[in-house]
N, C-alpha and C positions, 0 to 999 in steps of 0.2 A: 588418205593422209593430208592433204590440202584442205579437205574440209574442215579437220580437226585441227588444223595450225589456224585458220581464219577465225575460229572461236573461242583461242583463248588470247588474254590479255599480256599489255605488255607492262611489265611495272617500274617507272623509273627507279632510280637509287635513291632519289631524295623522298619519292613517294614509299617506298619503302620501310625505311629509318621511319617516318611519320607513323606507319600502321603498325611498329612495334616498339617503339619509346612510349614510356610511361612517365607519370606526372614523377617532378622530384622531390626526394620526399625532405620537408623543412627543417629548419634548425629544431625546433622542438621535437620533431618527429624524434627525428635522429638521440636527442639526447635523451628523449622517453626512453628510446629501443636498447641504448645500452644502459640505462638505470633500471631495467627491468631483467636484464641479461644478467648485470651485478646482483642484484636482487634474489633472481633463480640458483645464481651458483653459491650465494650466501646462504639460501635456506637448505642446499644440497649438503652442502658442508655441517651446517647446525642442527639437522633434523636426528643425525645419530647421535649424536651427547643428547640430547631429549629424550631420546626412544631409551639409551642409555640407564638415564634415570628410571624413568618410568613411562612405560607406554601410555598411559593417561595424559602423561604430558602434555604430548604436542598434539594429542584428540580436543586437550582442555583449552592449547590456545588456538585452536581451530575453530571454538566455541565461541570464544572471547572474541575474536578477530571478526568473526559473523555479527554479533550482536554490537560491537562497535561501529561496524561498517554501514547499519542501518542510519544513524541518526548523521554520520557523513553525507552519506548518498543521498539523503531528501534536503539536508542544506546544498548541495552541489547541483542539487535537478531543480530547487529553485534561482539560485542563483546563475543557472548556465544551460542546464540540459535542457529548460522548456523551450528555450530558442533556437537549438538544435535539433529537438524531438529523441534524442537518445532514449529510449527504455530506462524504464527504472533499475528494472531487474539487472539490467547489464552494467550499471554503473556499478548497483550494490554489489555483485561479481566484482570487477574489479578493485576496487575500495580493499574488499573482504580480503581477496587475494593479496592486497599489497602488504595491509595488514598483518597475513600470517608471515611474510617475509620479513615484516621488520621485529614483532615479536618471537619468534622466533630465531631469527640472528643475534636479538638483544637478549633472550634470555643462556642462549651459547657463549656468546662473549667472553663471557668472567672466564668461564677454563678455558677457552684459548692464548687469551693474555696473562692467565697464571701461569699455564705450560709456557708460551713463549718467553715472558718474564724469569723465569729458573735458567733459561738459557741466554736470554738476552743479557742481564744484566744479572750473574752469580754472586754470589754470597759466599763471600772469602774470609778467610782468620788470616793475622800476618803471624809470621814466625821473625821476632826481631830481635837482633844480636845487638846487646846492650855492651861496653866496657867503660871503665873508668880509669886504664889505664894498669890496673893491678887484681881488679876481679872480671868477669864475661860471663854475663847472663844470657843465657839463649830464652827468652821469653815464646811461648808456643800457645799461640790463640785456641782457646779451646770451645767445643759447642758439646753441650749432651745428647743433642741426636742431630747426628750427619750420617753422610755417606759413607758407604765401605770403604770406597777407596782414600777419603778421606784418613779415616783414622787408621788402614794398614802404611799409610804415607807419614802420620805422624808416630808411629809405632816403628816404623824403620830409621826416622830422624833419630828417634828417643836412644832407641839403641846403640847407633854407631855414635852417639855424643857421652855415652855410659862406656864405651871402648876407649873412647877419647879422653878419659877422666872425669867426666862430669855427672855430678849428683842431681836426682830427681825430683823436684820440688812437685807436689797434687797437691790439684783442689780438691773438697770434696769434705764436709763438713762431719766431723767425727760424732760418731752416737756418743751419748752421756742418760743416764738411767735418769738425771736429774732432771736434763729438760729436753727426751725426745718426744713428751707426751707435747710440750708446749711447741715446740718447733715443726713436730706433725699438724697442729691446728693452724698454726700460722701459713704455714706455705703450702699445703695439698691437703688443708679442710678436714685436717681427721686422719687420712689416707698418707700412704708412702709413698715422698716425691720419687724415687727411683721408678718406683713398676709405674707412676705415671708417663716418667718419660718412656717407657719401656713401651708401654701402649701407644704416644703419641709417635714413637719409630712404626710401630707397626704401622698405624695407620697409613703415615705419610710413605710408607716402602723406603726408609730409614733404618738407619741402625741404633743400638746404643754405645753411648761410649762405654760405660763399665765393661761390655764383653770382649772386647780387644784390649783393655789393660790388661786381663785373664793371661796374655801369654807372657808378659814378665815377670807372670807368679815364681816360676822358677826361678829367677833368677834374683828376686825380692828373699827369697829364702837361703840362696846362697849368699847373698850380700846387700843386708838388710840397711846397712849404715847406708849404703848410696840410695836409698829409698826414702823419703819425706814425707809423710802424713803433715802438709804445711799450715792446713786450714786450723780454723777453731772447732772447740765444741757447742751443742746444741748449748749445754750447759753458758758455755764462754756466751753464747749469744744472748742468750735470755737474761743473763746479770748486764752485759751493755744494753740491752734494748729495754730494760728497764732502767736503769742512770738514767739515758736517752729520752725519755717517758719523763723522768721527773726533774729535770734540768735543760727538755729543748720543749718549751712550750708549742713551737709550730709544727715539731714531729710529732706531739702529743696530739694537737689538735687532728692532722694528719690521719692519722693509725684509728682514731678514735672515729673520722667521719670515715673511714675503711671500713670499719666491724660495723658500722652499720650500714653502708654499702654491699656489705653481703649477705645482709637478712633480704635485698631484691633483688638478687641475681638467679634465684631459684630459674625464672624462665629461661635465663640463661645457656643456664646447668642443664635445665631438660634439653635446647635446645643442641647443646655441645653435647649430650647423650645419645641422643637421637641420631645424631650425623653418625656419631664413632658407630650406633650399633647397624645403621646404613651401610658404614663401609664394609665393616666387618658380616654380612651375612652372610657370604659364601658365595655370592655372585662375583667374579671376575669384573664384569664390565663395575661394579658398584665399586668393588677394592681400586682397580684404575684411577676411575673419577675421584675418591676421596684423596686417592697419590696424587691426584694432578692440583686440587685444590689445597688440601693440609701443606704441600711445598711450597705453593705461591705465597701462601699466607706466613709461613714463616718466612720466606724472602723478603717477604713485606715489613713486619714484625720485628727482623731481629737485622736489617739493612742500619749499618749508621749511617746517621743524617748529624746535620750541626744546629737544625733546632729540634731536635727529638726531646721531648721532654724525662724528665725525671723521674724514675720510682718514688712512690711515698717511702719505703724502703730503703732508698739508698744509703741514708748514712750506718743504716746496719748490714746491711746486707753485701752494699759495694764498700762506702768507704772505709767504717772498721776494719775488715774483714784485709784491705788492702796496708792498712796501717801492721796490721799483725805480719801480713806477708813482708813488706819491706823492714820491719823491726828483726826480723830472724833471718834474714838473705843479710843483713849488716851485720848479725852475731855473728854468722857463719864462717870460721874461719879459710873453709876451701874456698878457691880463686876461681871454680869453674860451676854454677849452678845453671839446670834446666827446670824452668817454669813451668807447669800443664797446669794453666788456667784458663777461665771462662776472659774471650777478647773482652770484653767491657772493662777488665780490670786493668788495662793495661797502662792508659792516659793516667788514673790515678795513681798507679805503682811507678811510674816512670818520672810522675811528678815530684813524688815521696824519694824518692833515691837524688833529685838532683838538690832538693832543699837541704839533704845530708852530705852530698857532696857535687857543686855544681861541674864534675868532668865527666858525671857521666853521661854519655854519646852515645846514636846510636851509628852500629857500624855499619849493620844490614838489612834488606828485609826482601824476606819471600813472601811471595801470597799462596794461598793453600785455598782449592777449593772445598765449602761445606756440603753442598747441596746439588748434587743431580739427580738428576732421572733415572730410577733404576732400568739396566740392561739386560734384553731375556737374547740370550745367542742360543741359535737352534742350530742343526749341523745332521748329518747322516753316516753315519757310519758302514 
């Protein structure tokens, strides 16, 4: 036992600390390791919306990311790594690698901040109670494809205000044998604006509005006078958008560099074809992604802003259209109408009621949400 204590060594505490502290690591170091950390859990996050679409995907920017990384790394190994001696190879490795992290984070993006956008900042219709002191307009912001619970919220409004005494004013633009051929080409190219919004609910996991008016059929049949068909006809439109044509030189000009604005949209059209039959092929993850994108974009789309510009359209489509509605809400001799129009009408209708009597005010206003995320609840019974 003496001899074995004589042989080994004694280590102080400071010599100690010395033979197991390591160099530390610098401000750069440091700020690499967690830009590379962000990086990794960025591409972790992004690589399923990729794969999502298509698996070629993230093989293709994997491709991409290599063949860009080459002419990086031999500027970088002249300019740095010959003084270092770093390998080539290892630099092109990293380069290559950083590369698929940021193309790939970049090409995820867009549907992360469309999904977060539907929730962040919602896309609302106001429901505003208008008076003048002797009539009350309940005006009801309306969309043609929102959410379910959107329009079972505005369907139960609708109702208890028809209990309350109040008559139902609709949009919604009446067939006429005269001019649905023309107002088909005009606004859905041939095709029925109805089943187009009816596809663009599908796509987006939307509904349409026509199918939940469906349940005050009965009661439109019991009592048809509190029911309003308020809008025009194809017909009514196409005799004003012809005046319009030949008395507003700059709607003419307009409308004129439209029709031939759509003799180039053909790539368009393929390419807005292409998506819808993407979304729609029967793959889950593909119907997802087009829900998450077609929402973002009409949050985008149909958000007001104060300089959003104009329809070429508008003095037919919005402003007319509004002039008829406030001409027949002032015939109307009942004191209680509800409005179910599209929100963009509102500013002009509102405008139009106080030039005929400057008391009308407005009393109230709800906001209604249009757009969310549809919800899958699962459960066991």
């Amino acid at each position: 036992m003496p001899a074995l204590a004589s042989r080994s060594k004694v280590v102080s505490p400071r010599a100690w600390r010395l033979t197991v502290e390591r160099p530390a690591l610098s401000l750069g170091q440091r700020i690499s390791t967690v830009l590379w950390f962000l990086l990794g859990v960025g591409f972790l996050l992004s690589v399923p919306i990729l794969i999502a679409f298509n698996l070629w995907v993230p093989l293709a920017v994997l491709v991409v990311a290599a063949l860009v990384a080459l002419p990086v790394a031999a500027v970088w190994r002249l300019l740095r790594d010959r003084k270092t001696g770093r390998p080539f190879v290892k630099r092109w490795l990293a380069v290559g690698v950083a590369l698929a992290f940021l193309l790939t984070i970049a090409a995820a993006a867009p549907v992360y901040y469309l999904s977060a956008l539907v929730v962040s900042r919602p896309l609302v219709a106001p429901q505003v109670t208008l008076s003048n002191g002797h009539k009350t307009i309940i005006f009801q912001g309306m969309a043609h494809v929102g959410s379910e619970s959107f329009y079972k919220a505005v369907i139960y409004d609708l109702e208890r205000a028809l209990a309350d005494g109040y008559v139902a004013y609709y949009e919604g633009v009446r067939p006429d044998p005269a001019g649905d051929a023309w107002f088909s080409k005009l606004m859905a190219n041939g095709g029925d604006l109805n089943t187009q919004y009816q596809k663009l609910g599908k796509v987006c996991g939307l509904s349409f509005q026509g199918q939940y008016f469906q349940l005050l059929a009965q009661d439109i049949r019991e009592h048809p006078e509190r029911h309003v068909a308020a809008d025009v006809s194809t017909l009514d439109l196409k005799r004003e958008y012809d005046r319009l044509v030949a008395s507003d030189k700059a709607f003419a000009d307009k409308v004129a560099k439209a029709a031939e604005d759509k003799k180039d949209e053909a790539k368009s059209a393929d390419l807005a074809g292409g998506f819808l039959n993407w979304s729609q092929d029967g793959d889950p993850k593909h119907q997802a992604l087009g829900g998450i994108l077609c929402r973002g974009l009409m949050d985008i789309a149909l958000a007001p802003r104060a300089n959003k510009p104009g329809d070429d359209l508008d003095p037919l489509i919005l402003h007319y259209r509004n002039r008829v509605l406030v001409d027949r809400i002032l015939a109307d001799p009942r004191p209680r109408i509800y409005v179910n129009y599209g929100f963009d009408h509102f500013a002009g209708m509102f405008e139009l009621l106080k030039r005929a009597d400057p008391n009308w005010k407005i009393v109230s206003v709800k906001w209604m949400r249009v757009i969310e995320s549809p919800e899958e609840l699962h459960g066991q019974l």
